[in-house]
N, C-alpha and C positions, 0 to 999 in steps of 0.2 A: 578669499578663495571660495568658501564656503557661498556668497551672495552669487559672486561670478557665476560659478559653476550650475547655480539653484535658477538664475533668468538664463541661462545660454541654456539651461536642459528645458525652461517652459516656452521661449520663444521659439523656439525650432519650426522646419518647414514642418519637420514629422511629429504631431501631437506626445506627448508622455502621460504618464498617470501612476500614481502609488499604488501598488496593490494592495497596500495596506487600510487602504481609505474603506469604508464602505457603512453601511447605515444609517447616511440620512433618506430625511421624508420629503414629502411636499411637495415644491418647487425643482428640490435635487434629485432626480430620475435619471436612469439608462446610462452609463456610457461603456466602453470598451476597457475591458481588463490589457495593461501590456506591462507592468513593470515589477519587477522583485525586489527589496529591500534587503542589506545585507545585517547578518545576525551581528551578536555585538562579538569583541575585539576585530573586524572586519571593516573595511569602506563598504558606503552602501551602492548594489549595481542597480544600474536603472535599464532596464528593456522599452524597446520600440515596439510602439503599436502600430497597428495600418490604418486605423483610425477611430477617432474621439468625438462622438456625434451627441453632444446632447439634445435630448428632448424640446426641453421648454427653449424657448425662443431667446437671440441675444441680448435685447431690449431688457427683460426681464435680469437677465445676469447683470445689466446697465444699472437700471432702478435700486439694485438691491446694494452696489456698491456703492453708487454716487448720493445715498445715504448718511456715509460715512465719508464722503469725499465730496464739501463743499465747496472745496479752491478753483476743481475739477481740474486737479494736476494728475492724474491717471494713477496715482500712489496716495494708501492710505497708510498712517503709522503703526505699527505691531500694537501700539496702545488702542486705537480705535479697531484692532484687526481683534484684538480681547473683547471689545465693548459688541463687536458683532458678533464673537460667538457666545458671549453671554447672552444675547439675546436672543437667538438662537438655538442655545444649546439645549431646547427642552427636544428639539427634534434630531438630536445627533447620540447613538449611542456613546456612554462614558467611555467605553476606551477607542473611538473613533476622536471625541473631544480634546481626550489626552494629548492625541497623535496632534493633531490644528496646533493645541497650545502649544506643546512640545517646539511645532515648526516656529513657530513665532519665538519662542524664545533663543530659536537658536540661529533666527537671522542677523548677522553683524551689520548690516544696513541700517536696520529700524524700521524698515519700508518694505510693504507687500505691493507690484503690483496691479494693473487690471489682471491683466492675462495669467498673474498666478491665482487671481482669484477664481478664476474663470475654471480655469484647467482643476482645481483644485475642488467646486464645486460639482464640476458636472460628471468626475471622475470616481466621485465618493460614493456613488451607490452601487456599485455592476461588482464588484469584487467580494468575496469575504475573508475573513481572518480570523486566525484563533488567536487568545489573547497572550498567547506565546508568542507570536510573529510581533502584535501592536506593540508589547513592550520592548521588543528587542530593538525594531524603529524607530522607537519614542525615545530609547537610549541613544540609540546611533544620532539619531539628528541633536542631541542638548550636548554630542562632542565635536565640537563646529570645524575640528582642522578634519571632517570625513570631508570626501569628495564624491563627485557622481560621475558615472561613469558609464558609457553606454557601449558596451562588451560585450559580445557572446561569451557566456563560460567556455566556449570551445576553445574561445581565443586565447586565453590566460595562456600565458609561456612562464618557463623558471619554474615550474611546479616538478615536485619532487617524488616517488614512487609512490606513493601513499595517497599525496593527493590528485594523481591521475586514477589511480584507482577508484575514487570519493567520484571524480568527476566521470568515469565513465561507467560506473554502477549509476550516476544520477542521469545519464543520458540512456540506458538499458529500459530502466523502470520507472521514469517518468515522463509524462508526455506533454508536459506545458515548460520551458524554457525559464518562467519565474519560478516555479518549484523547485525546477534542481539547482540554481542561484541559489537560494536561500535555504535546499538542503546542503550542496556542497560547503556553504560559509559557516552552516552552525553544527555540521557534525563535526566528532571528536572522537570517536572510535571508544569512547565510555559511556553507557558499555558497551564490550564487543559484541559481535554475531553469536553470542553464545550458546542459545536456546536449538539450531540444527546443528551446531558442533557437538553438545551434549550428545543429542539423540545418537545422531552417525557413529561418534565415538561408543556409546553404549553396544551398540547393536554391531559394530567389528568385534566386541569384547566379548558377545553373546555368541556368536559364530566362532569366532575362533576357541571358546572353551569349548561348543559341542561338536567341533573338526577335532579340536584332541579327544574330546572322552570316546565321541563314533569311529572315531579314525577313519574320518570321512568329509572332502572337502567339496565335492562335486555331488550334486542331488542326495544332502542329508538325507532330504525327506522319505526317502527310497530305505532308509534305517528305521528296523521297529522300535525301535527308543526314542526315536525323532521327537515325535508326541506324547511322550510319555511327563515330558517337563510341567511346570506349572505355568508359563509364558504362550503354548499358541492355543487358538481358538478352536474348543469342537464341540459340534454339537451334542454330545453327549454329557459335556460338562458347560451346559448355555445357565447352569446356574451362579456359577464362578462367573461374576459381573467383570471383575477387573479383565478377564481373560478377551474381552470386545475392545480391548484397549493396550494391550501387555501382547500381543501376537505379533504386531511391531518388530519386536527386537528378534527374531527367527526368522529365518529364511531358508530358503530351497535347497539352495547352495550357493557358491560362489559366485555362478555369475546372476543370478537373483540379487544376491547382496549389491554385486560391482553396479549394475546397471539404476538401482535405486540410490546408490552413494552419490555416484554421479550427478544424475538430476535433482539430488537433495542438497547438492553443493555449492552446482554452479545456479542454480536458482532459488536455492531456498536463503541460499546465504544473504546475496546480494539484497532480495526481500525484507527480510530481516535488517541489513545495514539501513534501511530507508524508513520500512512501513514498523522495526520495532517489535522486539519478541513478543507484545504481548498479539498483535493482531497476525501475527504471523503464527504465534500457536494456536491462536483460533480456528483459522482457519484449517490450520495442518492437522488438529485432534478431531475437528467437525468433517473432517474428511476420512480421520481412520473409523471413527464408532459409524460413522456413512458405511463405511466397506464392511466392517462386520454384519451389520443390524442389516444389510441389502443383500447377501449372504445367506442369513438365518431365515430371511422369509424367500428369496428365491430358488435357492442352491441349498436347502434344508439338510442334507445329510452331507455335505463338504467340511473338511475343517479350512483354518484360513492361514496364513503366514506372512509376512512382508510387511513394509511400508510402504509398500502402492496406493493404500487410497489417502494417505496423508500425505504424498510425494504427488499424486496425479491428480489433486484438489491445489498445491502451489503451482504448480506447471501450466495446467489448463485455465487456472483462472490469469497467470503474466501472462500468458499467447493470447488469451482474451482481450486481455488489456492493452495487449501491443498491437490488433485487430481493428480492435473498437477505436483507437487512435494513434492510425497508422500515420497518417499526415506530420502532426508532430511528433513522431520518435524516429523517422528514419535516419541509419546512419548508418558508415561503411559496415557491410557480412551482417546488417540483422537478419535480413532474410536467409541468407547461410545459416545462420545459426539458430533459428526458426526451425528450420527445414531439419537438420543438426537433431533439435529435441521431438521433434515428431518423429524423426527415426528412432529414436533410442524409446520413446514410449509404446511406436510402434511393435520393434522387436520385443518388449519388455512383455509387451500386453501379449502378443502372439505365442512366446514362449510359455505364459501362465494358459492359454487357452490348451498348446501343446498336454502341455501338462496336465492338466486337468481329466482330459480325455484318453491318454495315457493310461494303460493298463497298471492298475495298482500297485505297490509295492506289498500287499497285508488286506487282501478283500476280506470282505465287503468292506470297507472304510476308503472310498476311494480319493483321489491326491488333492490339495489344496485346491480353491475354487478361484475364477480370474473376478467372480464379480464384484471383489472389494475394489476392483481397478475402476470399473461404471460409478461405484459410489461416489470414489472421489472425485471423478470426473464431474458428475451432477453436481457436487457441493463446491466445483471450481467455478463452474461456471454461473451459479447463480449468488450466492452468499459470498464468495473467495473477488468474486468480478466488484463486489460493491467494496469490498472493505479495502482492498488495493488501487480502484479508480479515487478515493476522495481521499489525497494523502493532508494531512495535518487538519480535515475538518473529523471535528467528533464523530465516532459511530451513534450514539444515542441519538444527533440532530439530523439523523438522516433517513428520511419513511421507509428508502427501499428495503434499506436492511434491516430496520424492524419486520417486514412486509417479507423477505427470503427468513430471516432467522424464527419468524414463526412457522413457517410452511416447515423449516427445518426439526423445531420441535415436536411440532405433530408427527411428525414421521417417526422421531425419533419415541414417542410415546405410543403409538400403531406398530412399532415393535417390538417393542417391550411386552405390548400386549399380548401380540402376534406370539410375541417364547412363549407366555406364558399360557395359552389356550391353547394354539393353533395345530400344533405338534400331539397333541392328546386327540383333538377332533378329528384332524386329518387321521388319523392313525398312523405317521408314520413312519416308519421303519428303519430306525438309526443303526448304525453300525456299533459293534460294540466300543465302551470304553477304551482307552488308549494303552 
């Protein structure tokens, strides 16, 4: 089954290729990424490409085979398909090698062959892989009853609530067809979405204590004990560090809370099922201390409340990414639902501006500022856009986001600065303590 399935997937009218393959030199140059590998307990799915052009000429694929093929029966044995890549193999990175031996060891034939040679070459450089995916295909192919199978993940039928869910969280937030394959085959819901359940949870638990102690549920903030807590941010207390980070769990009122719950739900969650708490906190805490610290140097005498700029750093950077590749993510209501979260950011953002300019409740100290909303905005779209477009390639291997998360430190050290001078020189004129 396992041979069948392996020459009927390389002979085809329509090209195939491993997305697993990738890092040889030399002669093995250029071709077209189109296929996903399925993780282990799973068959492996194989995706179609539009086409597989290699570079170097056929001749040269000819010569390097018929090498190892003196009979010139168009098939060389797995034993001499080892003896070429030992020869070879100083130009193949080791877990790309792996994967070659791997295949050979787990064809039941004994026989590689022109055309998988071919296809197999000229496929192995245009893709990369983390060394999570190699192994997981190196295992798949040495258990020889997998099968290949050429499926859209859309197509799967018999799938059960859970994993339609897996599967249209991988269609929401991913834009290349072999990623969300090989997301939906190797998640497992351990561990859960846990990191914006925490948060959300926290910050209904914060709100509803200060709705019972204010006996007030609609525009706390409008309460002189509001700020009196040690959780929101004001500039009279910009020495209390944790306070650029702890202003989070307070809010306005209720529909401040509802309208942030929301979009920290339905998008922060899915996020997290895919790109993983830890980059998904990144980005969401590199968005709140953004709202703070942009805040303290714009809007100098505002205090601050909410998780808008941790909430409007995940949102603006998924719309970005569903923007930037629109081509491959469409699917029935995105754009509904598109449209769906720019209203609800819209209102969200207009209400904080209301508010803001909104006649005090306790002058001079006047009401929460909207600019922690711009912050995270900025920190979505440049830093939030890089760490969500490369899913399963390291953040360390990639320039841009050394290149955004420095511009991001500097900022954040020009602020720090900024409290600590700028506010003496400017001379200016805080409202009193809370």
């Amino acid at each position: 089954m396992w041979r069948t399935s392996w020459h009927n997937f390389l002979r085809g009218d329509n090209r195939f290729i491993f997305y697993f393959l990738s890092g040889l030199r030399g002669a093995m140059v250029n071709s077209s990424p189109a296929v996903a590998a399925q993780a282990e307990g799973e068959e492996i799915e194989v995706l179609e490409s539009t086409e597989v052009l290699p570079v170097a000429p056929e001749d040269q694929w000819k010569s390097l085979f018929d090498k190892y093929d003196p009979e010139n029966s168009g098939f060389i044995s797995t034993e001499r398909f080892r003896d070429l890549l030992a020869a070879h193999g100083s130009e193949l990175d080791p877990h790309k090698l792996e994967v070659l031996l791997a295949l050979a060891d787990g064809n039941a034939d004994g026989k590689i062959c022109y055309q998988d040679f071919v296809n197999l070459v000229s496929s192995a450089d245009e893709l990369e892989m983390s060394n999570k995916r190699s192994n997981s295909f190196r295992r798949a192919i040495l258990q020889g009853s997998r099968q290949l199978r050429n499926s859209a993940l859309r197509e799967e039928v018999g799938l059960g609530l859970s994993r339609r869910l897996v599967r249209h969280v991988a269609y929401e937030t991913l834009p290349r067809e072999m990623d969300r394959k090989w997301y939906f085959d190797s998640y497992t819901y351990c561990p859960p979405p846990w990191l914006m359940l925490v948060i959300t949870i926290a910050e209904v638990v914060v709100f509803m204590y200060y709705g019972l102690q204010l006996n007030r549920w609609v525009l706390q903030v409008s309460s002189p004990y509001f700020l009196k807590g040690p959780l929101p941010y004001h500039p009279q207390l910009r020495a209390q560090a944790w306070r650029y980070l702890s202003y989070i769990f307070m809010h306005a009122g209720i529909e401040h809370l509802g309208l942030n719950m929301a979009m920290q739900l339905l998008v922060g969650v899915p996020l997290e099922m895919v790109h993983g708490a830890l980059r998904i906190g990144l980005v969401y805490v590199c968005g709140v201390l953004a709202g703070s610290l942009a805040v303290s140097v714009t809007d100098m005498t505002a205090p601050v409340v909410g998780s808008s700029g941790g909430v409007y750093a995940l949102v603006s950077a998924h719309l970005a990414n569903v923007v930037m590749n629109w081509s491959g993510m469409k699917c029935h209501f995105k754009l509904f639902r598109m449209a769906m979260a720019l209203v609800c950011m819209s209102v969200e953002f207009g209400r904080a501006v209301w508010l803001r300019f909104y006649p005090p409740a306790f002058p001079p100290c006047p009401n929460p500022s909207f600019v922690a909303h711009l912050g995270g905005v900025a920190v979505g779209l440049t830093l939030g856009v890089v760490v969500l477009q490369n899913y399963e390639q390291r953040l360390q291997e990639q320039s841009l986001f050394w290149i955004f998360f420095s511009v991001y430190t500097l900022f954040i050290l020009c602020g720090i600065f900024w409290n600590i001078f700028a506010y003496n020189l400017l001379d200016v004129k805080l409202p009193p303590p809370p």
